[in-house]
C-alpha positions in Angstrom: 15.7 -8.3 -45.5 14.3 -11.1 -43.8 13.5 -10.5 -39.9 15.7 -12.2 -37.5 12.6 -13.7 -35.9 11.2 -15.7 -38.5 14.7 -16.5 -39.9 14.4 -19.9 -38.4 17.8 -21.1 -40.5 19.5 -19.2 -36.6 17.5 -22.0 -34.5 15.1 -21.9 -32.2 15.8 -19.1 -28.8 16.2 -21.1 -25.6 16.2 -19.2 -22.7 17.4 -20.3 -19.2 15.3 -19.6 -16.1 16.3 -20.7 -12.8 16.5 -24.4 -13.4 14.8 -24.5 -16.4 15.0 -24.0 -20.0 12.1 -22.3 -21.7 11.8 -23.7 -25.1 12.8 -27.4 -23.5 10.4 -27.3 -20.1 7.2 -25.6 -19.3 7.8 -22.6 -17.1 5.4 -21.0 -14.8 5.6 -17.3 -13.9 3.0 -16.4 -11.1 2.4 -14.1 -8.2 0.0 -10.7 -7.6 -1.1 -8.2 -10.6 0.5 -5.8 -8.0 3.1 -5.9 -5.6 1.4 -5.5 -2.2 2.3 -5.0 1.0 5.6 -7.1 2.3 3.9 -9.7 5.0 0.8 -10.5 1.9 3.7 -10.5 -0.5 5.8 -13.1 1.8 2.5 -15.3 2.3 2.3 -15.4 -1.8 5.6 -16.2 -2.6 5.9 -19.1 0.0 2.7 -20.6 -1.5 4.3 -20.6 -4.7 7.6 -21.5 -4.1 6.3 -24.6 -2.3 4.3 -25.1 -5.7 7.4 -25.3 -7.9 6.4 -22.1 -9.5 9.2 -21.4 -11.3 9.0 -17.2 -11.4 7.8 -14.9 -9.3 5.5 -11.5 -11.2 4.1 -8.8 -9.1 4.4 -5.4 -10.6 5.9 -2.4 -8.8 5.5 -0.2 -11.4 1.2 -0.4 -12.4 0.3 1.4 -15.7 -3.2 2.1 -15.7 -6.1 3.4 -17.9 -7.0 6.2 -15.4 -4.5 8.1 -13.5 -6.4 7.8 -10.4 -6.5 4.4 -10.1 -3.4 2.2 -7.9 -0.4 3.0 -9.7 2.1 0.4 -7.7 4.1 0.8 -4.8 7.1 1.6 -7.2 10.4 2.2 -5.0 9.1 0.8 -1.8 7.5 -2.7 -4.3 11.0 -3.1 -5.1 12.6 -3.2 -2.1 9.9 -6.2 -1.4 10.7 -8.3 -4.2 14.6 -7.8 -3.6 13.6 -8.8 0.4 11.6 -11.8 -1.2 14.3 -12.9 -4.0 16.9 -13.3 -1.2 14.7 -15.2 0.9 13.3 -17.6 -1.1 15.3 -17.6 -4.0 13.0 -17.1 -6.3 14.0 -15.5 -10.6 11.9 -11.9 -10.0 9.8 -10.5 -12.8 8.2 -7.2 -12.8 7.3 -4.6 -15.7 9.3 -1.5 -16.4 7.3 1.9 -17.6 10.0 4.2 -18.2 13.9 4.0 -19.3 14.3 5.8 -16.2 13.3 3.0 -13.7 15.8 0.4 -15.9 19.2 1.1 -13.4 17.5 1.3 -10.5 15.6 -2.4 -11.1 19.1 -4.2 -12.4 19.9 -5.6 -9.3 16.0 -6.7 -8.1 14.9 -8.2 -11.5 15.6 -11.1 -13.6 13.0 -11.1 -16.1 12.1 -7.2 -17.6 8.4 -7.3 -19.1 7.5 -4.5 -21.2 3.7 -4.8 -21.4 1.3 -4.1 -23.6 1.1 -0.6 -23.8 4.5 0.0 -24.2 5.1 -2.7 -27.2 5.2 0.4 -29.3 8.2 2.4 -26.9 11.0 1.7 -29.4 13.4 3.4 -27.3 12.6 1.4 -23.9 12.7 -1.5 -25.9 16.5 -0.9 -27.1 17.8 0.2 -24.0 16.0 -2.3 -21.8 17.9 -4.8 -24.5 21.1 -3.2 -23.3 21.0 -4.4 -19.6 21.4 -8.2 -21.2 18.4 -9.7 -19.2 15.5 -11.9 -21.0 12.6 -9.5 -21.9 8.7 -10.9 -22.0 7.5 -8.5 -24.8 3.3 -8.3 -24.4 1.7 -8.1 -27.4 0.0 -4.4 -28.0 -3.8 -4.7 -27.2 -4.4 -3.7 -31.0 -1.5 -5.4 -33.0 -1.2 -7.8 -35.0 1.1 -10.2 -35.1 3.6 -8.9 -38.1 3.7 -5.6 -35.6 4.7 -7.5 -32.5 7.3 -9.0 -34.4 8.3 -6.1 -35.8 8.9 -4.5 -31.9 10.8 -7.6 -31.0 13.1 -6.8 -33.8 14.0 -3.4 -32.0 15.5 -5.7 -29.0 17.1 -8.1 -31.6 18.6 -5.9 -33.9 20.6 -4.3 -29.9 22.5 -7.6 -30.2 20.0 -9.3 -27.6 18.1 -12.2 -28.6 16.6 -13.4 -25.2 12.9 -12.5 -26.1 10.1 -14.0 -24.6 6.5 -13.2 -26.9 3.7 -13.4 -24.8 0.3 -13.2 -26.2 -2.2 -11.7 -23.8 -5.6 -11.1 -25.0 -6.4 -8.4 -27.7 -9.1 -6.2 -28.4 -12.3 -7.2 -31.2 -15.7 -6.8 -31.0 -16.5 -9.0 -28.8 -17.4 -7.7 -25.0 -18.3 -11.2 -23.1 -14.7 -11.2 -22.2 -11.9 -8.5 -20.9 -9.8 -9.3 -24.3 -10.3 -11.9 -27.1 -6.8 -14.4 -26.3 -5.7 -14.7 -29.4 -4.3 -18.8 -29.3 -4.1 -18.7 -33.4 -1.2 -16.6 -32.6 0.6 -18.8 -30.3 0.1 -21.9 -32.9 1.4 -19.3 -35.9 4.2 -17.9 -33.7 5.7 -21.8 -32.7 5.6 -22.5 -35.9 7.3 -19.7 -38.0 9.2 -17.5 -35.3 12.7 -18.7 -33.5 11.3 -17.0 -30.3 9.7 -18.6 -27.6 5.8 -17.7 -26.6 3.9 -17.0 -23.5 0.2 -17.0 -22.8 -1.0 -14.7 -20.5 -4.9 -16.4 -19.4 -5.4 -13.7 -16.8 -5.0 -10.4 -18.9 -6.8 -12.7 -22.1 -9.7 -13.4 -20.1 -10.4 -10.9 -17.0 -12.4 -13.6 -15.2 -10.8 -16.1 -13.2 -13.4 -19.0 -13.8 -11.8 -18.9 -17.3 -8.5 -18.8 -16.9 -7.5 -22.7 -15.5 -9.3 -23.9 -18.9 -7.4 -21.0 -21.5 -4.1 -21.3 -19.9 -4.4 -25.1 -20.6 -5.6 -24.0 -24.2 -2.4 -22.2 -24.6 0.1 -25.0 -23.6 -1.8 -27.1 -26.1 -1.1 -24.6 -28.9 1.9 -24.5 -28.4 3.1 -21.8 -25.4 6.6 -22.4 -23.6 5.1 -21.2 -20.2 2.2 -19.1 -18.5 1.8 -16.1 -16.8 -0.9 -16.2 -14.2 -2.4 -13.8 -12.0 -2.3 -15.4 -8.5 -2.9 -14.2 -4.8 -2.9 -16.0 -1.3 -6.8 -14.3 -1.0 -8.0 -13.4 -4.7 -11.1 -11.6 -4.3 -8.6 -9.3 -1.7 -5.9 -8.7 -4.6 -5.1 -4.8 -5.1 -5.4 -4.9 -8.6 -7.0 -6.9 -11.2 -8.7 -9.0 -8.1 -11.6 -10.2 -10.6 -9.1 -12.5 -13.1 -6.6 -13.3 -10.1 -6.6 -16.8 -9.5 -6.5 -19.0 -6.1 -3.5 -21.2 -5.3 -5.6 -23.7 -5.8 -6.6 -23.2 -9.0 -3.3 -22.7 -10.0 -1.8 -26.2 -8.4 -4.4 -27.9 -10.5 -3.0 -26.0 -13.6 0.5 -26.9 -12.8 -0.4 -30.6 -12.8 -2.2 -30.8 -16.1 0.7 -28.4 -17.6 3.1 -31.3 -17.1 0.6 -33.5 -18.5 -0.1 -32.3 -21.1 3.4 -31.1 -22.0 3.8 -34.9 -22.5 1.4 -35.7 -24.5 1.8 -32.5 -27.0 
């Protein structure tokens, strides 16, 4: 049986977000790896809302490779971006670990991102299908492409088709960079999947003087938007302060997006 993601005979997924459509318009999630404290967090989302970032990301929920590392502010990260999202008015996007955080993230979150290490967590997947919000599926660190599509099937095949691939770096041999950002995918993916794609520089890279010219890379291969670490003071950033990018930085990204969305 032929997947419902390559079975491009359904038409292309368009997604709306805010005032935008991914698929027609270029859309820019961006904020901290982590959700911080609220006045930092208020200081971020300002800069970016008087950006025209279209999505606000911070995490309140931070899986990490060692347990004694930051793991997220969790309730009280929540209860900031729900502050923030009334505020400014701002679409909210922050990752989900565990089925058991879905109910209690309904009314905070827009956008659910599963990242990478839960692309394989079939059962999150299905019921984080079932709250009928658009899900950024990571790719796994280690899987190939056929396996990513094969996970967004398990959202698909609950009736909900508002899934958003984003490719984010994966793991090779090669050690000059945090993960090898796989753009071959993104070019593959716009080409035989009805799904839209995101590039993720930050996580693809882990160094911030690379991600401005990757996450232009991506929206030439083809991506429908970016997902960029950003903070107010980036080398002050809780987590992942080393590939979190300055406001700067990203204005200068969001006017060569639309440029090149032009020319493309």
């Amino acid at each position: 049986m032929k997947q419902k993601t390559t079975d491009l005979s359904l038409g292309k997924v368009k997604i709306k977000i805010g005032h935008k459509t991914l698929g027609e318009d270029p859309v820019i999630f961006a904020g901290p790896c982590a959700v911080e404290d609220y006045e930092t967090m208020r200081h971020i989302a300002k800069e970016l809302k008087a950006l025209g970032v279209d999505v606000l990301r911070g995490g309140a929920f931070k899986p990490r490779t060692s347990p004694y590392a930051f793991q997220g502010l969790k309730d009280e990260g929540l209860a900031i971006l729900k502050a923030l999202k009334e505020e400014f008015q701002m679409v909210i996007s922050t990752e989900i670990l565990d089925v058991r955080d879905l109910d209690k993230t309904h009314e905070v979150v827009d956008i659910i991102q599963i990242g990478s290490r839960n692309m394989y967590n079939y059962v999150l997947l299905q019921e984080a299908a079932k709250l009928g919000k658009p899900i950024i599926l990571k790719r796994g660190f280690s899987a190939t492409v056929e396996e990513w599509l094969s996970a967004a099937e398990y959202i698909l095949a609950e009736g909900h088709e508002e899934v958003i691939l984003c490719e984010r770096g994966i793991r090779t041999f090669e050690t000059t960079t945090r993960n090898t950002l796989d753009l071959n995918s993104v070019a593959y993916l716009k080409e035989m999947s009805r799904l839209p794609v995101m590039v993720d520089p930050s996580h693809g890279t882990g160094k911030r003087s690379l991600v401005k010219a990757m996450a232009l890379a991506g929206i030439m291969a083809g991506a429908d938007g970016l997902l960029i670490e950003t903070h107010v003071a980036p080398e002050k950033a809780v987590s992942d302060a080393i590939q979190t990018i300055s406001m700067d930085t990203l204005a200068d990204i969001l006017e060569t997006t639309s440029t090149i969305w032009r020319l493309r």
